[in-house]
C-alpha positions in Angstrom: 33.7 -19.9 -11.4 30.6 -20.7 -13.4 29.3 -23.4 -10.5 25.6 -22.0 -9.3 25.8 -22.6 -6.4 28.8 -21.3 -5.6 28.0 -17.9 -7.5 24.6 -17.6 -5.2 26.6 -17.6 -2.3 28.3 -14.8 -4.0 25.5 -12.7 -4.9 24.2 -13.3 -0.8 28.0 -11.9 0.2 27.4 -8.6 -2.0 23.5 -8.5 -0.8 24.8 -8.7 2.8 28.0 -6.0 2.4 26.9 -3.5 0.0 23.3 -3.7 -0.2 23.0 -3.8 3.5 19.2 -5.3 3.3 16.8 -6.3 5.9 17.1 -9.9 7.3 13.9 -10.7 6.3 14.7 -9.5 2.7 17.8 -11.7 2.9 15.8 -14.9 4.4 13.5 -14.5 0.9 16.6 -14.0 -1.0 18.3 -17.1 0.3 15.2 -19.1 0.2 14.7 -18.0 -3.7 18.2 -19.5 -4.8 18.4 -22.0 -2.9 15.5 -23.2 -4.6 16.7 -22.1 -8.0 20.1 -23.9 -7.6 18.2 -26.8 -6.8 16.0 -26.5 -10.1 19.6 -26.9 -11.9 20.6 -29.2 -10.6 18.0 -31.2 -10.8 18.2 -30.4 -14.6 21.6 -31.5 -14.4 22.9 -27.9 -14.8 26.8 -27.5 -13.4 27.6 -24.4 -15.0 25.4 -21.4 -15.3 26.7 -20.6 -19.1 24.1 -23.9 -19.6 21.4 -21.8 -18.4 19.1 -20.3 -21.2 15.6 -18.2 -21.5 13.6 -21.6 -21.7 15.5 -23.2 -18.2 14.1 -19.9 -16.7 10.8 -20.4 -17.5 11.1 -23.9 -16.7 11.8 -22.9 -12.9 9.0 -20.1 -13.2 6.1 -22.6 -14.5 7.7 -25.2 -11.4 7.1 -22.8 -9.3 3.4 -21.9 -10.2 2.7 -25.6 -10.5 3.8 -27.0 -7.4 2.3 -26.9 -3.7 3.7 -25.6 -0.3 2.7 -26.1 3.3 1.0 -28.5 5.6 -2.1 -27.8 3.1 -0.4 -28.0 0.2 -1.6 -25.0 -1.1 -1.0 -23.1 -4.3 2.0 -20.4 -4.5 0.5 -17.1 -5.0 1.2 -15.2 -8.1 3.0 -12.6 -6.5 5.6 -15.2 -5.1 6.1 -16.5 -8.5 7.1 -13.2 -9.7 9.3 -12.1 -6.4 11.5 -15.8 -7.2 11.3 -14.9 -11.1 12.8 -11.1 -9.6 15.6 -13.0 -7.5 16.1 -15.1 -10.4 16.7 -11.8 -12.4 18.5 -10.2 -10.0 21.1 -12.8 -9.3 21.9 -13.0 -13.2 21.9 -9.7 -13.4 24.9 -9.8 -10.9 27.0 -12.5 -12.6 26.8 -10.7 -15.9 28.2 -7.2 -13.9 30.8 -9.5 -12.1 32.3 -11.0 -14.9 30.6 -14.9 -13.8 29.1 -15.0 -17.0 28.4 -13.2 -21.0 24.9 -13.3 -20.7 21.9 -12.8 -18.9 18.9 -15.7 -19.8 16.6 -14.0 -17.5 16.5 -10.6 -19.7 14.2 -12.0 -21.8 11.6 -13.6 -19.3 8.2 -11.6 -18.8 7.0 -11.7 -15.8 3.6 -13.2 -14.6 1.0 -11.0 -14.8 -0.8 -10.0 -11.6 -4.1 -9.6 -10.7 -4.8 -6.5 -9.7 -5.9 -6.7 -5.8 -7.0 -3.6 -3.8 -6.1 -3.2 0.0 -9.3 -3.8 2.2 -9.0 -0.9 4.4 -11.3 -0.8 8.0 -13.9 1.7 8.3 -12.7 4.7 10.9 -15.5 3.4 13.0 -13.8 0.1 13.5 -10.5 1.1 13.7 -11.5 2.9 17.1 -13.5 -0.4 18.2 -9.8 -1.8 17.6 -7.6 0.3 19.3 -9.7 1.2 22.3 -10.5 -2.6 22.8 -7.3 -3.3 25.3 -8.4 -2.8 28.9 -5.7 -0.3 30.4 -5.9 -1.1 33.9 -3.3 -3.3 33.1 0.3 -3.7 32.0 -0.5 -5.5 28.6 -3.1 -3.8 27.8 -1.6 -0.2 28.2 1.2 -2.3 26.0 -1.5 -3.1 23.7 -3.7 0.3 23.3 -0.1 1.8 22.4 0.8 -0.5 20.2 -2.4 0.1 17.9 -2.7 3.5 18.1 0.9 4.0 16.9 0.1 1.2 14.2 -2.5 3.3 12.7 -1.2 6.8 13.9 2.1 6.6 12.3 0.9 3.7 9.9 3.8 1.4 10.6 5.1 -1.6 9.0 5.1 -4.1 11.6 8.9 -4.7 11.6 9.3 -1.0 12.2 7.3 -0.8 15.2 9.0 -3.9 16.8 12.4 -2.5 15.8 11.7 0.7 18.0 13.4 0.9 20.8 12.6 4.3 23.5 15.0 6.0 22.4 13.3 6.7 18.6 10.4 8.0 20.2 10.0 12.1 21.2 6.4 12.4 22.6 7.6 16.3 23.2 7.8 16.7 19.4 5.2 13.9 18.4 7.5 12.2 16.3 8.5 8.4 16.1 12.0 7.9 14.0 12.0 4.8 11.9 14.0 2.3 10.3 12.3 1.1 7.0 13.0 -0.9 4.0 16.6 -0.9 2.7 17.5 0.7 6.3 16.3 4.1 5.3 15.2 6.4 8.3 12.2 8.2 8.2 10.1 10.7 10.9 6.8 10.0 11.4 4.5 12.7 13.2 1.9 11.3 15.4 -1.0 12.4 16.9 -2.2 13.3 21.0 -4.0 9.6 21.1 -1.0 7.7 20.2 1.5 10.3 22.6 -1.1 9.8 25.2 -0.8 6.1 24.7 3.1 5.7 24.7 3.8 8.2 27.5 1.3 5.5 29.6 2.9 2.6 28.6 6.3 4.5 29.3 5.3 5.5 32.7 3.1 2.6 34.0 3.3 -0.3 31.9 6.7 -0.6 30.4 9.0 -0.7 34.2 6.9 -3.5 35.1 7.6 -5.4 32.1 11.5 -4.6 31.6 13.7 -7.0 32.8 17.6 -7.3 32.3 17.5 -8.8 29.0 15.1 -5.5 27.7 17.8 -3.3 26.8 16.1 -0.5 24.5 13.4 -2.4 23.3 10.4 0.3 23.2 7.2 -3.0 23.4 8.1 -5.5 25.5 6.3 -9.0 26.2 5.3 -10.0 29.4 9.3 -11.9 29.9 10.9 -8.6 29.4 12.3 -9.5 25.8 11.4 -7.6 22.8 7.7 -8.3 20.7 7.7 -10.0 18.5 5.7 -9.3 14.9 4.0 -12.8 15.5 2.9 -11.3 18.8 2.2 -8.7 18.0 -0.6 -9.7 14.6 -2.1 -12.3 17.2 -2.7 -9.5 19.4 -4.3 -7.1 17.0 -6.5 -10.4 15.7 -7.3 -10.8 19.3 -8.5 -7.2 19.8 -10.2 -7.6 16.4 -12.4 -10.4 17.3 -13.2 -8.6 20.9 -14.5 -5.1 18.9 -16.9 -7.0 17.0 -14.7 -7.6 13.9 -15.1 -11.0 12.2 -12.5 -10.9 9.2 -9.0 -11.5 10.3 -7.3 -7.9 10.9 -3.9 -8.1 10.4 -1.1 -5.1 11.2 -1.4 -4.1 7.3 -4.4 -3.8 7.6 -4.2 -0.5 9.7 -1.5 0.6 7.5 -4.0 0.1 4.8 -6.3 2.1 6.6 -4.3 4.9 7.8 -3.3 5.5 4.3 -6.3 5.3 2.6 -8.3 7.9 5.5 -5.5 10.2 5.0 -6.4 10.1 1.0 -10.0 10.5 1.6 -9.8 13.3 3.9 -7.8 15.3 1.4 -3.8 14.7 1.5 -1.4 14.5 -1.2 -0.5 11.2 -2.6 3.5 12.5 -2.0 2.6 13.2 1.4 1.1 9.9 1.9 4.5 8.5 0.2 6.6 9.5 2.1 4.7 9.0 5.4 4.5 5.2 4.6 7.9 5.7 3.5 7.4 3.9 -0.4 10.2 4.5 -2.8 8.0 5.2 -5.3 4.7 7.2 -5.8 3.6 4.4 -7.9 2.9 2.2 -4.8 1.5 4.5 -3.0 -1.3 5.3 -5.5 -2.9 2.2 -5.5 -4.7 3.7 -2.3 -6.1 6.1 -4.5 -8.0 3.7 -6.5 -9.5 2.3 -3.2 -10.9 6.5 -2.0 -12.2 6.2 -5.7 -14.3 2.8 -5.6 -15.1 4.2 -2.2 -16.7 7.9 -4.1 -18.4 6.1 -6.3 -19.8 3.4 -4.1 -21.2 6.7 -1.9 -22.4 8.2 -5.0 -24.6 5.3 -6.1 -26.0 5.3 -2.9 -26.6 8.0 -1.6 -27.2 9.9 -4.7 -31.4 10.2 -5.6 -30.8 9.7 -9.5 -27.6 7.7 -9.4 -29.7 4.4 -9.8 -32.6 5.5 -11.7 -33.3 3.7 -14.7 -34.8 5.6 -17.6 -37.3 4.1 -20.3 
């Protein structure tokens, strides 16, 4: 079986069984090779022993060349590389099953990245945020809840939507989540955020459950579970309404709940393993941001930082 096609659907059968992956990280998967198989074959490729280092980068420089959208705009660089890593990957796996002898994608170097820190909000504007929603009503007790465990816990926004009531124990101030690769993790959160969830529990969350609410811990106004789309256009709203005019996304307060923790004096592991990273590495790019920050605050506010000697 050398056919591409029919070896993608392969490699999707073993990242469904035994990887056990997020569907989102599957839908980027499938997306990836489908577009890959139809590279080949548009190269009139029907067997994947055909395939060599120079096809590879032929897909890779298609890729960066071409457009995407209603705008047409450019695909970022880090898109490029995540379809070069799929690309990888899925050779990878037809060498270990037998498919094929070798692996063209070995010898492929990835795109270099620029280098782009996060943009975290200032503390004073994350409160503007999160006390923005009125909570004299339903949504907005919804709402206030919703950001204060964003930045308390410093969620991923697919983890808070996944929550249902039973992952949360306000008695212990800890929220149990499901992360990437469907690995759990405790997060401790603080008295605003348990304040916030115990009223949305108690006055806001009965009068939004309907039949079809099952566990589902934030709810949208039909009962059903909220939605990550729903849930960004309602931080962007509360954004706009605190004063805010850059768009404010849900990483954003991840973003920013890490990088305050760095600046006010925890341990990059700590920080790991709160945002629940595999690796330190990815955690550490927040300590470049508390460094530009230092220095930034040094130049300022310190009387010889700027002086310039004759």
């Amino acid at each position: 079986m050398h056919d591409p096609a029919t070896a993608a659907r392969r490699f999707l059968d073993h990242l469904v069984v035994e990887r056990g992956l997020a569907d989102n990280t599957l839908a980027a998967y499938r997306h990836d090779l489908e577009r890959y198989v139809a590279f080949l074959n548009s190269r009139g490729v029907e067997d994947l022993r055909d395939v060599d280092a120079n096809l590879v980068r032929s897909f890779v420089a298609s890729v960066s060349a071409s457009t995407h959208g209603i705008d047409e705009e450019p695909y970022k660089a880090t898109t490029v590389v995540r379809m070069l890593s799929t690309v990888r990957s899925f050779h990878r796996f037809c060498v270990r099953e037998r498919i094929v002898q070798d692996d063209p994608a070995s010898g492929v170097v990835r795109p270099r990245l620029p280098r782009t820190l996060p943009h975290p909000l200032t503390v004073e504007e994350v409160v503007a945020i999160v006390e923005s929603p009125s909570i004299t009503t339903p949504a907005g007790l919804r709402d206030r809840a919703i950001l204060e465990l964003l930045y308390g816990g410093g969620l991923r926004i697919s983890e808070l939507t996944g929550l249902d009531v039973d992952d949360v124990d306000l008695e212990d101030g800890v929220v149990r989540v499901l992360g990437k690769g469907s690995k759990e993790r405790d997060v401790p959160i603080g008295a605003p955020a348990r304040d916030a969830i115990a009223a949305y529990l108690t006055s806001a969350r009965p009068a939004l459950a309907t039949n079809r609410s099952r566990g589902a811990l934030f709810l949208n106004t039909r009962g059903g579970r909220l939605t990550r789309q729903s849930c960004a256009r309602m931080l962007d709203q509360h954004a706009h309404a605190a004063g805010i005019r850059r768009t404010v996304t849900p990483h954003d307060l991840r973003h920013s709940f890490a990088t305050h923790l760095l600046e006010g004096g925890a341990d990059v592991r700590v920080v790991q393993e709160l945002l629940g990273h595999a690796s330190v590495a990815t955690t550490q790019i927040y300590t470049l941001v508390t460094t530009e920050h230092v220095r930034s605050v040094y130049y300022i506010a310190h009387p010889r930082a700027r002086k310039v000697h004759a």
